[in-house]
Structure formats: C-alpha cells, structure tokens
C-alpha positions as semicolon CSV with decimal commas, in nm:
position;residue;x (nm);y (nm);z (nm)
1;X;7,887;7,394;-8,540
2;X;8,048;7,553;-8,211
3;X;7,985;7,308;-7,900
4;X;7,671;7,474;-7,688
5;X;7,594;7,238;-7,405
6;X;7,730;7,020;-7,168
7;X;8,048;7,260;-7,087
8;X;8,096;7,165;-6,768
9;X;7,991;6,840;-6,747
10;X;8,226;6,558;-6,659
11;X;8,005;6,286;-6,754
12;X;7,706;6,079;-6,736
13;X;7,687;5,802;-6,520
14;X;7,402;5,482;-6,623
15;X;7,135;5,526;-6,289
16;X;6,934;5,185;-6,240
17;X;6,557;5,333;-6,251
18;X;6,348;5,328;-5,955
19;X;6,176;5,014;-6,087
20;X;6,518;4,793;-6,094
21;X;6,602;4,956;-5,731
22;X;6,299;4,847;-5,595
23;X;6,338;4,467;-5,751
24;X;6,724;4,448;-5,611
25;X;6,541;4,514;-5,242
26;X;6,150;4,478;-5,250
27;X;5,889;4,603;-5,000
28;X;5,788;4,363;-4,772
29;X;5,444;4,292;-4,630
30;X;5,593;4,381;-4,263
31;X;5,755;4,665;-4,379
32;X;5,441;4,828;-4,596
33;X;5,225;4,736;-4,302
34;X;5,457;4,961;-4,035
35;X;5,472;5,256;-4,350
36;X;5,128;5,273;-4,376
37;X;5,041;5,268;-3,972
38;X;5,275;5,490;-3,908
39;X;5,125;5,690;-4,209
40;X;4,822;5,672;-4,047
41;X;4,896;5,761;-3,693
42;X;5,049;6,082;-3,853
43;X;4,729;6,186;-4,053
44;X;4,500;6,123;-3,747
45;X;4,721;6,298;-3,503
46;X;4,706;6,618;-3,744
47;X;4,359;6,587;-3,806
48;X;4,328;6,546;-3,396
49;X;4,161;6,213;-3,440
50;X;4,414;6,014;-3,194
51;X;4,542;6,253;-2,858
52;X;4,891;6,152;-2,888
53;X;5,207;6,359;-2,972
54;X;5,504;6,235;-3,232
55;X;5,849;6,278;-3,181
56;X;6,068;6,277;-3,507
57;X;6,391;6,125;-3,317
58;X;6,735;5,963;-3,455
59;X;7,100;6,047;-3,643
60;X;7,139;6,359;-3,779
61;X;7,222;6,160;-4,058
62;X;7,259;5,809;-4,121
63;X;7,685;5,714;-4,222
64;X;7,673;5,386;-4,049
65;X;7,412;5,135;-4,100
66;X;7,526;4,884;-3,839
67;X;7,538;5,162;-3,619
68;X;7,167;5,290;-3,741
69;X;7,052;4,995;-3,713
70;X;7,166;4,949;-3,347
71;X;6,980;5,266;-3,269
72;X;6,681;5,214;-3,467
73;X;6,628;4,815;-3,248
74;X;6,640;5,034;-2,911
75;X;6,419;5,306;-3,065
76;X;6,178;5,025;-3,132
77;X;6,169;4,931;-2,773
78;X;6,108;5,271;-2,644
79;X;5,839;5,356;-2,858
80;X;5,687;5,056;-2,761
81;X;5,644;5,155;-2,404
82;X;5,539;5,522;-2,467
83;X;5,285;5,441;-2,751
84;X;4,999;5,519;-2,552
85;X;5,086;5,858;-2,575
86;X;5,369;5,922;-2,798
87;X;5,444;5,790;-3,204
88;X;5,780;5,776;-3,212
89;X;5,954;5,787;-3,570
90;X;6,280;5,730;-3,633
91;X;6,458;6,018;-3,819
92;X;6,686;5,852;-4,091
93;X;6,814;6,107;-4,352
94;X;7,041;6,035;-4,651
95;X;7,052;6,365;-4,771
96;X;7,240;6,685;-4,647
97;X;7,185;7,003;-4,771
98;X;7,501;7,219;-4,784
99;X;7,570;7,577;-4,779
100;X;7,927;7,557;-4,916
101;X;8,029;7,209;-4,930
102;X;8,127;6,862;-4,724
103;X;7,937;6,529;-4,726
104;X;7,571;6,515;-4,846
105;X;7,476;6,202;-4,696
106;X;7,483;5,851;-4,731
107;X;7,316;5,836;-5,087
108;X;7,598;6,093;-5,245
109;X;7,889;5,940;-5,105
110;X;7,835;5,616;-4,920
111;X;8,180;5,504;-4,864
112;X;8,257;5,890;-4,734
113;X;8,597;5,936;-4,972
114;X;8,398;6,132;-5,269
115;X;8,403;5,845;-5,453
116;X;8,030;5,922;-5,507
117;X;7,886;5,563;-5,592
118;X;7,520;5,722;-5,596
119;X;7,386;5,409;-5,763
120;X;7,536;5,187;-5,452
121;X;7,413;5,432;-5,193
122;X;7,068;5,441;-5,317
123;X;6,981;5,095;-5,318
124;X;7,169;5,083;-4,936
125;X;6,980;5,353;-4,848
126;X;6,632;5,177;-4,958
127;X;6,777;4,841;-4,798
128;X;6,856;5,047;-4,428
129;X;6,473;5,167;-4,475
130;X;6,331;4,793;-4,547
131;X;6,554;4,717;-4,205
132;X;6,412;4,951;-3,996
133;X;6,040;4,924;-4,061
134;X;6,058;4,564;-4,084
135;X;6,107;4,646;-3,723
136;X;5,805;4,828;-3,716
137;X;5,965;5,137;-3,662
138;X;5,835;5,382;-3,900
139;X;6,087;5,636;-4,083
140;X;6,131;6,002;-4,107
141;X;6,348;6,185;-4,389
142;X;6,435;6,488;-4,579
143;X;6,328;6,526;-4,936
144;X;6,570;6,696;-5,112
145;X;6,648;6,568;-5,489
146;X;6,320;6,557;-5,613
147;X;6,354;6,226;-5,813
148;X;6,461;6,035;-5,455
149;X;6,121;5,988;-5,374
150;X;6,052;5,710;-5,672
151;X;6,310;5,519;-5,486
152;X;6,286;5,532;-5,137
153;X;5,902;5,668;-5,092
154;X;5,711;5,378;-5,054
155;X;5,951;5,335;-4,714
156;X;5,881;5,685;-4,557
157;X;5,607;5,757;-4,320
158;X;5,667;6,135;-4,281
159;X;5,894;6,367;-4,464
160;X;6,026;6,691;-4,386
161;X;6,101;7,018;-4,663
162;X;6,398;7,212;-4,486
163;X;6,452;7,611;-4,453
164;X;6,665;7,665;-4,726
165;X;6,412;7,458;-4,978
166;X;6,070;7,550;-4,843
167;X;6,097;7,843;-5,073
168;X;6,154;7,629;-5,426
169;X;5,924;7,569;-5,624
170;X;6,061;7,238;-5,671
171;X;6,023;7,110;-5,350
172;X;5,670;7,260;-5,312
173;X;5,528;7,034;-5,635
174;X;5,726;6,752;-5,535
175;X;5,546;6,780;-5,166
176;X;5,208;6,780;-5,343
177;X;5,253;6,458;-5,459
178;X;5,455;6,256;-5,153
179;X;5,265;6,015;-5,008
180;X;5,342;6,124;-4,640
181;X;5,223;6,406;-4,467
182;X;5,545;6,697;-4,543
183;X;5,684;6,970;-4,220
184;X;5,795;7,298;-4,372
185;X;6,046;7,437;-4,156
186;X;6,068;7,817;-4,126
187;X;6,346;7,994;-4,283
188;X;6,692;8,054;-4,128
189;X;6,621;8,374;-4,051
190;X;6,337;8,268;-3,824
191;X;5,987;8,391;-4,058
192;X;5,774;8,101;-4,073
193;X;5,619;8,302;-4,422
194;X;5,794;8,103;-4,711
195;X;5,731;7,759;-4,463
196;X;5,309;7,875;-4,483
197;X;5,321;7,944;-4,834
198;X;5,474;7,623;-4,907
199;X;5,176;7,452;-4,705
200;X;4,957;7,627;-4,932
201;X;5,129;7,547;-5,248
202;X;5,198;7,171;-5,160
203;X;4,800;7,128;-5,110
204;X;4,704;7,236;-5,458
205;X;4,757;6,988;-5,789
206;X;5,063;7,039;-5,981
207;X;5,242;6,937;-6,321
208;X;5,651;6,924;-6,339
209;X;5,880;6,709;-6,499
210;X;5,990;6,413;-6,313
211;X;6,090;6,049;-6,413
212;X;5,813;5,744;-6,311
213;X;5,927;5,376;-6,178
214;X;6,131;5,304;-6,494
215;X;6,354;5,618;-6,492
216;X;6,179;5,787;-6,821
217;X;6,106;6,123;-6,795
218;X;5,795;6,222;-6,720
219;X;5,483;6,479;-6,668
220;X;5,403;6,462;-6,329
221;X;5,083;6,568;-6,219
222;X;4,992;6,586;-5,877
223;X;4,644;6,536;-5,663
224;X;4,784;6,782;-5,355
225;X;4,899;6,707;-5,037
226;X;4,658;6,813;-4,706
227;X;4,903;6,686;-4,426
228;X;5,149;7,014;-4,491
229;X;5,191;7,180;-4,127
230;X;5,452;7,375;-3,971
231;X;5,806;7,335;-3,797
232;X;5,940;7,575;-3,625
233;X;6,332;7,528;-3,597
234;X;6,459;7,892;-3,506
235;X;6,626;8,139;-3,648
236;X;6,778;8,443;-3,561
237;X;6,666;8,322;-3,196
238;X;6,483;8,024;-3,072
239;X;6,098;8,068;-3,131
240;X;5,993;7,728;-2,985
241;X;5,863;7,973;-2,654
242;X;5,479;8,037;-2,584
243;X;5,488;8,410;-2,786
244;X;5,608;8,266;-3,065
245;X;5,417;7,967;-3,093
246;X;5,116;8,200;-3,059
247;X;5,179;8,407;-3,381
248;X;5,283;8,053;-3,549
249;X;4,903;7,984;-3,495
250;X;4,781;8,330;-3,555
251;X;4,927;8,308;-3,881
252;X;4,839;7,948;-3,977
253;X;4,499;8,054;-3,879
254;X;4,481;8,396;-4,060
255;X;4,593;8,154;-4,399
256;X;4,327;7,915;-4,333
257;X;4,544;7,629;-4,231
258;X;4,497;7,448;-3,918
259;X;4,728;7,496;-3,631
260;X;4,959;7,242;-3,679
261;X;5,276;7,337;-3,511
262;X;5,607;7,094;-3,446
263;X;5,922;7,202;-3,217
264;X;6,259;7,097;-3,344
265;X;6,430;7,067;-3,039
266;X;6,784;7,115;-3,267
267;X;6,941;7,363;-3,476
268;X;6,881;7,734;-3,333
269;X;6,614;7,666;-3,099
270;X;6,878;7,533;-2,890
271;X;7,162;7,750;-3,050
272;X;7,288;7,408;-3,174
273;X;7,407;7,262;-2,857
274;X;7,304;6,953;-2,823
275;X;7,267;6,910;-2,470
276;X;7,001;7,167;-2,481
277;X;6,752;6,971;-2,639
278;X;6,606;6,843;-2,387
279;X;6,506;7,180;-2,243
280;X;6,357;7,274;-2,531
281;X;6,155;6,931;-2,529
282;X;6,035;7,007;-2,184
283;X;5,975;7,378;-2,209
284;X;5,716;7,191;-2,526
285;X;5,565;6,928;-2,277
286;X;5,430;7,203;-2,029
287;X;5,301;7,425;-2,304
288;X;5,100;7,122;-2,380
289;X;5,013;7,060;-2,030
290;X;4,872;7,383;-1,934
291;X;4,613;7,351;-2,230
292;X;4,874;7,388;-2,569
293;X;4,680;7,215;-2,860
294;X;4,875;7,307;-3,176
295;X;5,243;7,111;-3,046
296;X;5,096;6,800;-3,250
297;X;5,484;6,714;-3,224
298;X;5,869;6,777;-3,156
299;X;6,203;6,660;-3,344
300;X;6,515;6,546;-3,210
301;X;6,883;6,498;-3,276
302;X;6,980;6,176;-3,128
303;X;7,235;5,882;-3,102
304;X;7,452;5,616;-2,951
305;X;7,684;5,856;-2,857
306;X;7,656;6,244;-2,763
307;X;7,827;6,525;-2,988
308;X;7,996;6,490;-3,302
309;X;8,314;6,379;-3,519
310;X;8,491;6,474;-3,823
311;X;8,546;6,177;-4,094
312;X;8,900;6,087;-4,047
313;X;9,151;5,983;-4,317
314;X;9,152;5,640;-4,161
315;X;8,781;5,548;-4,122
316;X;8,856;5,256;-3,845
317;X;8,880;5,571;-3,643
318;X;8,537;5,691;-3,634
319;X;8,389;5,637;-3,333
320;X;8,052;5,357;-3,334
321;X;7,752;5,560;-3,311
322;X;7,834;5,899;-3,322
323;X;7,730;6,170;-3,550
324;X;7,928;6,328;-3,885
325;X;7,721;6,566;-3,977
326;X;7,511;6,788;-3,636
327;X;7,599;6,721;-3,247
328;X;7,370;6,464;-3,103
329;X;7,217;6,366;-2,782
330;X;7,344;6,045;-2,688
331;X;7,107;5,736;-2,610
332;X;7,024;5,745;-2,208
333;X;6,924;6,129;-2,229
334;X;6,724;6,007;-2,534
335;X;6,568;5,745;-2,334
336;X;6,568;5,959;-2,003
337;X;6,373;6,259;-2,218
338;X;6,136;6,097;-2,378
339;X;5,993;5,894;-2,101
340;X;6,018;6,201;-1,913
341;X;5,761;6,353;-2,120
342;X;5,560;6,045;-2,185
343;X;5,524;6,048;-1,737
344;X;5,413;6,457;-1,793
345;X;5,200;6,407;-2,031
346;X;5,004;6,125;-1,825
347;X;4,983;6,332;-1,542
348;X;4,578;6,445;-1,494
349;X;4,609;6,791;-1,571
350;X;4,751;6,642;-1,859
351;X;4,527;6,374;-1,947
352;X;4,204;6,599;-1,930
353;X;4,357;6,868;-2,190
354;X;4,456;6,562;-2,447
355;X;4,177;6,341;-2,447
C-alpha cells in the first residue's frame, strides 16, 4: 500500500511529559504563593475590588536568563515601592509568533543556532519562571502552542492571546481553561471585534484534544474563563487615545462584557519606537486621572538596555541585556516612567477617582 502520511515529516523527537518536566524543577511553596497573589491581585483589580492599576513590564522576549534574571531582581524592587498603587508583573515570554520566519523564542531554540533542543528549552524556561517568582515577582506570558500551558502554567499569573491568534479557535478553548485571567489583543489591523469575540468564547466550557500531566492525549474539557478583557495594541494607527478607548468600552458594553481595557504602550500604538512608550504610558495615566475607569492596566517593552540587536554568528557578541526580538526601553526610563505614574496617580484628583 502507497505511503499516505507523514510526507513531510523529518521525524519525531521523544518530549518528556509535563509530569517529568515538572519533577526535573518543582513548584515551590514561595513560588506558588507569589503565582497565586499575583493571580489574585489580577482578578480583584478586574473585578474593581482593589483601586490599583497593573503594568505588564519586561523583555520582549526572554534569550538570556542571567540577563532576565538581572532585570527581573530590579523589577522586584520597583514594584515594591509602587505597590500601593501599581501590580507590577514581569513580562517573560518564550514564545514568538512569526509572520515569515526567525527565532521563536527561548523554548524553540534555546541555544539561538536552530539547533531546536525544545525538550532543553522547556524545562529552562519552567526553571527561569521558578527564579523569578521565587522572587515574588509574578510572571506574564504569551500562550501560543496550546500544550505549553501543562508545563509552564502553574508559574504564570496572567497570560496574554496575541492579534494574529485571538481569532483561532485554538487559542480561544485553550483560554477557557488557563488558570490566569487571558488579554485579547485586537487585530493588526486595529478592530478590537475578533479580540471581543474571543472574550466571549474563552468564558464558555469547551472540549478539544489536548495531552494531561503525563503527555497522553487527551479530551479536554473546560469550566470557562471570566477574567478575558481587552488590549488594545494598535493597528493601522495607535488607538490607545480617549476616542478610541471610548468605542473599546462602547463595544465591550454593547457585548455584555465589562469594560476592561489595557494599553500596550508597544507595537503600533507607538509606531514601534521604543522611546515612545512612555508617552503613550502617560497620555494613559491622565485619562485615568481625569475620571478614566476602564485602563485597569498598560504593557511595556522593557530592558537593561534600550533598542535592539540581531543574533550574531559569534554569540560573545551580543550585547548583556538587550533585546533580539522588539526595541526596548532601557532600565532608568523604565524606572523613571513608572514611578512617574505611580507620583500621578497619588496626586488628589487622582486619589478621589480611584478609591
């Protein structure tokens, strides 16, 4: 009988299952402690039981751990002192969506030379999460392969579904049943449509085919997710201003979802440059200060150092701390921003229109 399947596969690689993953580096009581505050925090900032705003803030993507690492023990500092009105979260994403091709993150390709030792870089992945919340820093990612989330979920404290997968199906069943509460980003070309349907979808019970701790695969069925809300990222042109953070709401509103609405400060609301985002961040802060009460949050593109690098032939060239995938902010207009708007938004005018 003629050959029917397979053709153009190269191979299959053995994948430890979640369940031997998780032994090699296990959740600690810190850790789970800092994932489920920071889970918490999250839930009660959406459901407008705690005042304060979060900022989603780190790496475009995470290449270095040492260097991640070194970020995420100053993060932890910071968000100590602005806690009384800011959650900060550090972002930390293994996982880059491509529209042609080049690196997809630290889980595909740790080592950066398409070597693609997938069954290294998850379990370094899981033990950079176990580093970072041990800090009590809570983590941020992207969920993109949909059986990722057996082995690094139990770390995460909010996820985000980007524009070019809010509209899968896929992504919208496997964001019923994450743990966290998921931001739907609008579409490239701006409409926030596919991101509101995805809320909608993501809060109703599902069944798909999956693979549970010990890698078997698997009917998954799904309770729904509640903590779906909105990001607005840009598009065509920014839409992070006041007119189009008003239709965000009147359209979360006329779908009977609550007005939960957070600004990326990257990508085209600040026509990825950048050295923009801070703008962007304050242009957010004042909305909120003259009465704004559906910015529950923001998201920025930060690191040690500003901008961004190619990966060289000879990796002893890349320079400590700065981004391979999208430019970054570097750490003192991190610093300098955020306490910026952590001083605005303690500011009376401020204080009565939060509390």
């Amino acid at each position: 009988m003629q050959r029917t399947e397979n053709l153009n596969i190269a191979g299959f690689d053995p994948m430890p299952s979640p369940r031997e993953v998780h032994r090699a580096v296990p959740l600690s009581e810190r850790a789970a402690a800092t994932v489920l505050s920071g889970r918490t925090s999250l839930e009660a900032i959406l459901d407008r039981r705690d005042p304060r705003r979060f900022v989603i803030v780190g790496p475009c993507s995470i290449h270095d751990p040492v260097a991640g690492l070194d970020y995420a023990h100053r993060l932890k500092g910071l968000a100590d002192a602005v806690a009384d009105r800011l959650l900060l979260v550090m972002r930390v994403y293994f996982e880059k969506p491509r529209t042609t091709t080049g690196w997809k993150g630290y889980i595909n390709d740790p080592h950066l030379d398409d070597t693609f030792c997938i069954a290294e870089g998850m379990e370094k992945a899981r033990q950079f999460l176990l580093d970072v919340t041990e800090l009590g820093l809570p983590t941020a990612t992207e969920a993109l392969d949909p059986i990722a989330p057996q082995y690094l979920g139990d770390l995460i404290s909010w996820t985000a579904i980007g524009a070019r997968t809010a509209e899968s199906q896929t992504h919208r069943e496997m964001s019923s049943g994450l743990s966290t509460p998921v931001g739907f980003k609008n579409t490239t070309d701006g409409s926030v449509d596919a991101a509101i349907n995805a809320m909608l979808s993501a809060a109703q019970p599902h069944s798909f085919l999956g693979i549970n701790a010990l890698g078997k695969t698997s009917i998954v069925r799904t309770r729904g997710n509640r903590y779906g809300h909105l990001v607005l990222r840009g598009g065509d042109r920014p839409n992070y201003d006041t007119v189009s953070v008003a239709m965000a709401e009147e359209a979360l509103t006329k779908a009977g979802l609550p007005a939960n609405i957070v600004i990326d400060c990257s990508h085209a609301n600040s026509f990825k440059r950048p050295e923009l985002q801070p703008l962007v961040m304050l242009d957010c802060v004042n909305q909120i200060r003259v009465g704004n009460r559906s910015i529950v949050g923001m998201m920025v593109e930060s690191f040690i150092e500003s901008g961004k690098q190619p990966i060289p032939a000879d990796h002893t060239q890349l320079r400590y701390g700065c981004s391979i995938t999208d430019g970054c902010i570097d750490w003192p207009t991190t610093e300098r921003m955020i306490r910026e708007a952590h001083a605005a938004l303690l500011e009376p005018a401020a204080e009565r229109r939060l509390v």
